[in-house]
C-alpha positions in Angstrom: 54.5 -6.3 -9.3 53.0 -9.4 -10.0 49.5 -10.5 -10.3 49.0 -12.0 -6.7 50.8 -8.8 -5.3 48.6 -6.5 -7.0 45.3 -8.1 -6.0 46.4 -7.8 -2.7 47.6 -4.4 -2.8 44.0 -3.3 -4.3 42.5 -5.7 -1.5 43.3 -2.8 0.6 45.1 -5.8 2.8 47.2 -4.1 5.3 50.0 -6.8 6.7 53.4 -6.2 5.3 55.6 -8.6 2.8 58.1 -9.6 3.9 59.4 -12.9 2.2 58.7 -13.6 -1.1 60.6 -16.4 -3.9 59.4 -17.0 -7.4 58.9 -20.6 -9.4 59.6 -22.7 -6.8 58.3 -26.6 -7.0 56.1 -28.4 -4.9 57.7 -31.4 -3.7 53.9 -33.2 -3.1 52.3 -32.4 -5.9 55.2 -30.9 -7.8 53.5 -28.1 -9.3 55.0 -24.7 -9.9 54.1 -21.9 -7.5 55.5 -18.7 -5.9 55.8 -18.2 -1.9 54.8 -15.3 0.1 55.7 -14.4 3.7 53.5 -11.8 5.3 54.2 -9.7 8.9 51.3 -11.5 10.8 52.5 -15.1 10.4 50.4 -15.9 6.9 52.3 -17.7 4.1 50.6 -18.2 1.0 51.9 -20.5 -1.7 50.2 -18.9 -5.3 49.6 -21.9 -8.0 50.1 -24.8 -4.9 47.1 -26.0 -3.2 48.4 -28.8 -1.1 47.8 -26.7 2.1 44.3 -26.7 1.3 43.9 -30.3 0.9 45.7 -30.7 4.2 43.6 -28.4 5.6 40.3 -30.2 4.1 42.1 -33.6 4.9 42.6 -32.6 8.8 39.0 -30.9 8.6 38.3 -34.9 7.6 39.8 -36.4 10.2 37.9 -34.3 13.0 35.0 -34.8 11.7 35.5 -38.3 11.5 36.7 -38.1 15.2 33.3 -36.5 16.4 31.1 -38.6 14.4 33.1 -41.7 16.7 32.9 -39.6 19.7 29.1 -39.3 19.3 28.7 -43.0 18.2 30.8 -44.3 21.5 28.4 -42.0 23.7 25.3 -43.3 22.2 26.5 -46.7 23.0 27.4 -46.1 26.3 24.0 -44.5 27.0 22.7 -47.7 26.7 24.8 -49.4 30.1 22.9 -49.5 33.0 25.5 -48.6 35.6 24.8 -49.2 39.3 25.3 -46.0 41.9 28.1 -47.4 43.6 30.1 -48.1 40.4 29.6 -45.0 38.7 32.6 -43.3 40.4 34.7 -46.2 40.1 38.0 -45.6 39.1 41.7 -47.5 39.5 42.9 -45.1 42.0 39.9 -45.7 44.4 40.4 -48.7 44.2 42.2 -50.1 47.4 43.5 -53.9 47.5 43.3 -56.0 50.8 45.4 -58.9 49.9 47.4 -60.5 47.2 44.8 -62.0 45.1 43.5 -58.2 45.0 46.6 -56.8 44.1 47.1 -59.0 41.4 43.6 -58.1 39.9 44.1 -54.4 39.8 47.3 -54.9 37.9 46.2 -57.2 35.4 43.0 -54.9 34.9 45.1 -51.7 34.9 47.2 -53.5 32.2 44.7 -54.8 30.6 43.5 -51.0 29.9 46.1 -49.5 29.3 47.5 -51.7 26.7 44.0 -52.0 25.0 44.3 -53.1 21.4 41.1 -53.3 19.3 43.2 -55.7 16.6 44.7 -57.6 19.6 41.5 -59.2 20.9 41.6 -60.4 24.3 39.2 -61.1 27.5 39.3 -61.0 31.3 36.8 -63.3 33.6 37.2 -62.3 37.0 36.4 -64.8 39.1 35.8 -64.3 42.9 33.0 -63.6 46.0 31.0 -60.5 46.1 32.6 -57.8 47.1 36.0 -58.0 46.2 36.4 -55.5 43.5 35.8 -56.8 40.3 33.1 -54.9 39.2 35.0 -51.8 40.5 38.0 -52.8 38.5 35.7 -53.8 35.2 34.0 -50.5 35.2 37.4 -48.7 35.8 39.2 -50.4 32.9 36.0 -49.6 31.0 36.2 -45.8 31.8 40.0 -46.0 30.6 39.3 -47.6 27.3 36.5 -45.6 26.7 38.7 -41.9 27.5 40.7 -43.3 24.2 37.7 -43.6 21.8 37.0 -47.2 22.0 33.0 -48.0 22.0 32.2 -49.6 25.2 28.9 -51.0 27.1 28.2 -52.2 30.7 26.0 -54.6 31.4 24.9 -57.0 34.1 22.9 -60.4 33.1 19.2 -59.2 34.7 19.9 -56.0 33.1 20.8 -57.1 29.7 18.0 -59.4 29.4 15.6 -57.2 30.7 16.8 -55.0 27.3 15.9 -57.9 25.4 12.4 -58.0 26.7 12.1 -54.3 26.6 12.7 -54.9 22.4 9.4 -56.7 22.3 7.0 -53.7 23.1 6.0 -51.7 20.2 6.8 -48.4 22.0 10.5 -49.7 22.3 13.0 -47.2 20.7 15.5 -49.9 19.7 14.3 -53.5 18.2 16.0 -56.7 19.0 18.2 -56.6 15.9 19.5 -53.5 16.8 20.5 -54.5 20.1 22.1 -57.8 18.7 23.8 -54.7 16.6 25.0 -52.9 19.8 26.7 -56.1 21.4 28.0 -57.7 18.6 29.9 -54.4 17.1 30.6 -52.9 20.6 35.0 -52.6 20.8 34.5 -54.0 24.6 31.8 -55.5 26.7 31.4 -55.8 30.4 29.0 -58.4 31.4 28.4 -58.5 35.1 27.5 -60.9 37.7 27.4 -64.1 34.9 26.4 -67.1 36.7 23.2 -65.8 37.5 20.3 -68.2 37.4 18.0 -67.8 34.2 15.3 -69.3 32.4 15.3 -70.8 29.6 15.2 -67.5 27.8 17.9 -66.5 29.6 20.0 -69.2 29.0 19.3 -68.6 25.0 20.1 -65.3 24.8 22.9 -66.2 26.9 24.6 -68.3 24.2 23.2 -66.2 21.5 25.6 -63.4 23.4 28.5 -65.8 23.4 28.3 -66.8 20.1 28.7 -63.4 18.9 31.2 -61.6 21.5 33.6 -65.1 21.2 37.3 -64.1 20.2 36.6 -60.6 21.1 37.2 -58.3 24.0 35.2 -59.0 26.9 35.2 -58.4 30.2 33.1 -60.9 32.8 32.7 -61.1 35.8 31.5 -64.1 38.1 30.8 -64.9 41.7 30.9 -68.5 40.6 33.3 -71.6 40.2 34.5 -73.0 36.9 32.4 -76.6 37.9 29.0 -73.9 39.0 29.2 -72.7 35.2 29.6 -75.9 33.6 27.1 -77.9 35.5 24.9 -78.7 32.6 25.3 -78.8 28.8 23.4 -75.2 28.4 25.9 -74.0 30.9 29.0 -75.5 29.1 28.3 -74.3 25.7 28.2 -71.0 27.1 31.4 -71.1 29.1 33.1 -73.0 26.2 32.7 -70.1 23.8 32.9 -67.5 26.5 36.6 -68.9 27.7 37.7 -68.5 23.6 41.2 -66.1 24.0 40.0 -65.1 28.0 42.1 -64.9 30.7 40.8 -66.3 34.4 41.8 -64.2 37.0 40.8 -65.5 40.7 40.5 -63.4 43.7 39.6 -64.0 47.2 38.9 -61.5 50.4 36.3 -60.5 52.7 33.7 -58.2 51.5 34.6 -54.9 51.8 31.1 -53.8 52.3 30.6 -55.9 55.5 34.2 -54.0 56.3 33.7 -53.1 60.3 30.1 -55.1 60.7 31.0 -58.6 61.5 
């Protein structure tokens, strides 16, 4: 009886032996060790510890995972979502016409191939009503479900957040929130095109200047010519165009559906 045996003998450990070879060699580390099989499953490997470094090494990874996990959520806690998109999802959502039917597809695809080294951007273009918020948020809730970071905002919202910096009782300072949007995986901005200040318009391009060539999702009840109509405007659009795709889509608004 060897050493490991009789330790576990004394141990008073009660599962049988029931496979056991001598001097066999790692092929990781290469180190010498002898292999035990026991009744309840259990294999030990005596003068190998490569298990346990896989073990510590998936132990690692989890915790690596949950430390993301809470990250993302802390993010997201920071979207201001409206009630009627918070159950938004792709399968509630129901097209009316072509246009429509083309936007959930690209949107679903968009999602479902997300690539954070593959940086791409939607501006949905269109009326109110039509869905594109819907379809943002739902794409948002799909890249999100696979660990990607992820914050929804729409323009009033986002520079009210900004203002909010600027009170000494504010748990986040300006910095921060630059932080936030610059290092988010994807952004939704909502309802661009809506008049600002000159504020506005600075934090605006400040926004643009640091989410350019990254993933981005915008939407827009106005016109290309409406969002270029003066230089501010244009520097905006310029950078916020850099590797985006423009989807249009027209329709009636659904929620005027059976009142006019």
């Amino acid at each position: 009886m060897n050493g490991l045996e009789k330790s576990i003998k004394q141990s008073g450990f009660r599962n049988e032996l029931i496979e056991n070879e001598f001097g066999l060699i790692c092929n990781e580390c290469k180190k010498k060790y002898d292999y035990y099989k026991f009744d309840n499953g259990q294999i030990v490997r005596d003068g190998c510890n490569c298990d346990n470094y896989e073990f510590q090494r998936e132990q690692r990874k989890a915790f690596a995972k949950k430390k993301q996990r809470r990250k993302i959520e802390k993010i997201y806690r920071k979207s201001i979502i409206p009630y009627d998109l918070q159950e938004a999802t792709f399968e509630s959502y129901e097209p009316q016409n072509e246009s429509q039917e083309k936007l959930f597809n690209i949107c679903k695809r968009y999602a479902d191939k997300f690539d954070i080294n593959n940086k791409q951007s939607l501006l949905l273009q269109g009326d109110f009503g039509l869905g594109k918020s819907h379809l943002a948020m739902a794409a948002l809730k799909v890249i999100k479900a696979n660990d990607h970071s992820v914050l929804f905002m729409d323009v009033p919202q986002l520079l009210t957040a900004y203002k909010d910096t600027y009170n000494k009782d504010s748990e986040m300072t300006e910095k921060e929130l630059d932080k936030v949007i610059d290092e988010v995986d994807l952004l939704v901005l909502d309802d661009y095109g809506t008049t600002v200040n000159d504020f506005g318009n600075q934090k605006l391009f400040n926004l643009m200047n640091m989410r350019k060539g990254k993933h981005n999702i915008i939407t827009t009840n106005n016109t290309a010519k409406e969002l270029t109509k003066n230089k501010d405007l244009a520097k905006q659009f310029s950078r916020m165009m850099m590797n985006a795709t423009p989807i249009k889509v027209d329709g009636d608004d659904y929620r005027l559906k059976g009142l006019v």
